[in-house]
N, C-alpha and C positions, 0 to 999 in steps of 0.2 A: 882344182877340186871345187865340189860344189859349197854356194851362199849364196843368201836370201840379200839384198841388199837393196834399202829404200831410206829414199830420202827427207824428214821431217823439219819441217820451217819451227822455230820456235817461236811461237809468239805470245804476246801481253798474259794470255790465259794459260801459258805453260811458264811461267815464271814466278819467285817469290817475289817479297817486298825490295831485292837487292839485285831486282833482274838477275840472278840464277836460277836453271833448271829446278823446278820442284822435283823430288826423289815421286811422287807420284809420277807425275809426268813421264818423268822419264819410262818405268818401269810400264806403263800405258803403252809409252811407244816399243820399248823391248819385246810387249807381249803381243802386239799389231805383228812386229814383223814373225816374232813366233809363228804366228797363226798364217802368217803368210808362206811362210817357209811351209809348214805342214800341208797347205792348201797343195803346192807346186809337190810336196813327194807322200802325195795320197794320203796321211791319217788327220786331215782338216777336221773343221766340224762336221760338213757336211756328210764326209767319208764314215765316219766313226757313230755318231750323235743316234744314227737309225740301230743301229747295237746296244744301244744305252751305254756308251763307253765313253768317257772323257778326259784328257789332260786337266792337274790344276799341281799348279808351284808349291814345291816343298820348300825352297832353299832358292836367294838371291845373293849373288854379290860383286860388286862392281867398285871398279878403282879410276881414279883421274888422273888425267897430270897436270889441268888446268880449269877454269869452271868453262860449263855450257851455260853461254847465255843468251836475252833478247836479240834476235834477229840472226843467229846462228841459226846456216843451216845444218843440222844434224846427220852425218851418212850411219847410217847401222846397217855393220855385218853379221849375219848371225848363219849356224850349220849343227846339226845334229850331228850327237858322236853314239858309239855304240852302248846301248844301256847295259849295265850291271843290275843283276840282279832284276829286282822290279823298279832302279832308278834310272830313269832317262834324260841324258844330260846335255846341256845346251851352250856355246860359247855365242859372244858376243865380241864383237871391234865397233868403235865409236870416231869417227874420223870431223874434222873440220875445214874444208878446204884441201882434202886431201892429207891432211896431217891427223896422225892418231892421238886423242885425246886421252883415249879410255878405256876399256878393256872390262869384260865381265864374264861370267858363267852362270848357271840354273841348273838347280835339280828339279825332275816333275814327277810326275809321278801318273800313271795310268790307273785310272778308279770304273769302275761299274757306277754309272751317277743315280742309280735307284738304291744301291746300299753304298755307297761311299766304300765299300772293299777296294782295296787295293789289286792291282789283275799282274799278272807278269806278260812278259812281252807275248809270249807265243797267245796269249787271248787274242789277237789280233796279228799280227805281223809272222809273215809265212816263213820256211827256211832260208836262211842267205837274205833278208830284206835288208843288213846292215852291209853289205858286203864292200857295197861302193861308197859310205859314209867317208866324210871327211875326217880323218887324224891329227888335223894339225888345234893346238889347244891357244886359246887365245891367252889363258892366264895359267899359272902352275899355281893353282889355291886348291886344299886339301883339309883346311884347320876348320868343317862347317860346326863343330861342335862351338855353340855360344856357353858361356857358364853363367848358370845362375847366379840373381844376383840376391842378397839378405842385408837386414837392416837401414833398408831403403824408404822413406817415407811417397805415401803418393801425392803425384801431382795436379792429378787430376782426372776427371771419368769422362765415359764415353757412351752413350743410352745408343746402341744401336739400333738403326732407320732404316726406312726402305731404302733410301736414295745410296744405302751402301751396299747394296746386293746386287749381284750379278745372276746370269742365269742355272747357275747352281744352287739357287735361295740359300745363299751364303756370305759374309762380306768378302766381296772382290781383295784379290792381294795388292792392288796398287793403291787402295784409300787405307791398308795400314798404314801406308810410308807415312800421308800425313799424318793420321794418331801419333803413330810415333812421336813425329819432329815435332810435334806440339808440347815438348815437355819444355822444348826450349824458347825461351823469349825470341821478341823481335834485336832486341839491344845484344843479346851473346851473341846472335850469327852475324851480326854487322863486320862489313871487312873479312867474314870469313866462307869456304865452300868445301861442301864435301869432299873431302881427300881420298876415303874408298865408307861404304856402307854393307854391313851385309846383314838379311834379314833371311830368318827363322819361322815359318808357321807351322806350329805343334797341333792346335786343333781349332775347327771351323767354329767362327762364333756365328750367331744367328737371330733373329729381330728380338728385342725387346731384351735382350742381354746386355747387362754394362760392365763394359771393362774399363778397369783400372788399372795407370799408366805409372809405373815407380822406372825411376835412374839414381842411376852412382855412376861416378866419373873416377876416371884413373887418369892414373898419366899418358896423355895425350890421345885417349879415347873417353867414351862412354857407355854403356850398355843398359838400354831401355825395353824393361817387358810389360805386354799387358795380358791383365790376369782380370779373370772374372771368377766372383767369391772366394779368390786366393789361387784358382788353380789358371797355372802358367797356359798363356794361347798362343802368344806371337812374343819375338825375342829380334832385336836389334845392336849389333855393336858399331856403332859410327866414329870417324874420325876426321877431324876439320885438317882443313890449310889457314 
């Protein structure tokens, strides 16, 4: 069955202070191969973009079973399954030498990028376009609902800049990841690596917006959201090794 699969060198600038993957990074290279994939089975940018139509992530989440780090080379598998409703869903496999590290999935979502509406499939894609789509799922995750979190104090804000926009004049979904992890010190993540993350984006922030970054920890995760003037944007629940 069909997949996208391409090979990425990790190096010095895709890493943190512990040489592991930065959760940016990584989700950079997940969405590379996305767009590659769609390039190979017609709805790319170039295909779609002259419609005013375009993909952007509703929902990330990726699991490990060991870290990626400096000088790994990274294999990612990635294949479109058939969308529900107006969600269009994406699996991922993460290999190292042939060995699979990790495992992931995506929801996206097809918009009109002049009104950000939301479009259902047939806006584009003819009858039977799914037909020969790959079935096989890389992970069985279902639980995207994150819960709100309360009585959380913040940790710190974030004055949104050009250099976090993409060409949707929106912040790109892979510079959440850092907002995110920024709630946490250099000293907690010492000795430790994402063990699986999954991220939440509710609504598009935009220049000169500051969001505000609150966590609360549970046992043996944590869940991190930022909010601009109180209303919820983007939502993280992470879990170390």
């Amino acid at each position: 069955m069909y997949r996208n699969k391409k090979i990425y060198e990790i190096k010095y600038t895709d890493v943190d202070a512990y040489d592991n993957i930065k959760l940016s990074s990584l989700l950079s290279f997940a969405e590379e191969s996305s767009c590659l994939s769609a390039d190979e089975l017609g709805f790319g940018y170039k295909d779609v973009h002259h419609l005013n139509i375009g993909f952007v992530i509703a929902n990330w989440y990726f699991e490990f079973s060991q870290p990626v780090k400096i000088g790994h080379n990274l294999e990612i598998h990635t294949w479109p399954l058939r969308p529900r409703f107006s969600i269009f869903f994406r699996d991922y496999e993460l290999f190292i030498d042939g060995k699979k590290v990790g495992v992931g999935t995506a929801r996206w979502c097809m918009i009109n990028i002049k009104t950000f509406e939301t479009l259902p499939p047939h806006a584009f894609f003819g009858e039977g376009a799914f037909d020969g789509y790959n079935t096989e799922r890389s992970v069985d995750f279902k639980n995207w609902k994150i819960p709100q979190i309360d009585n959380a104090e913040p940790v710190y804000s974030k004055l949104v800049k050009y250099s976090d926009y993409d060409h949707y004049f929106h912040v790109n979904n892979t510079k959440y990841a850092d907002f995110l992890m920024d709630v946490f010190s250099v000293d907690e993540l010492s000795e430790k690596f994402v063990k699986s993350f999954q991220i939440t984006y509710v609504k598009q922030c935009k220049y000169g917006e500051t969001l505000g970054f609150y966590r609360k920890d549970f046992d043996g995760y944590s869940i991190v959201e930022g909010r601009v003037d109180g209303e919820l944007r983007v939502q993280m629940r992470v879990e170390f090794n």
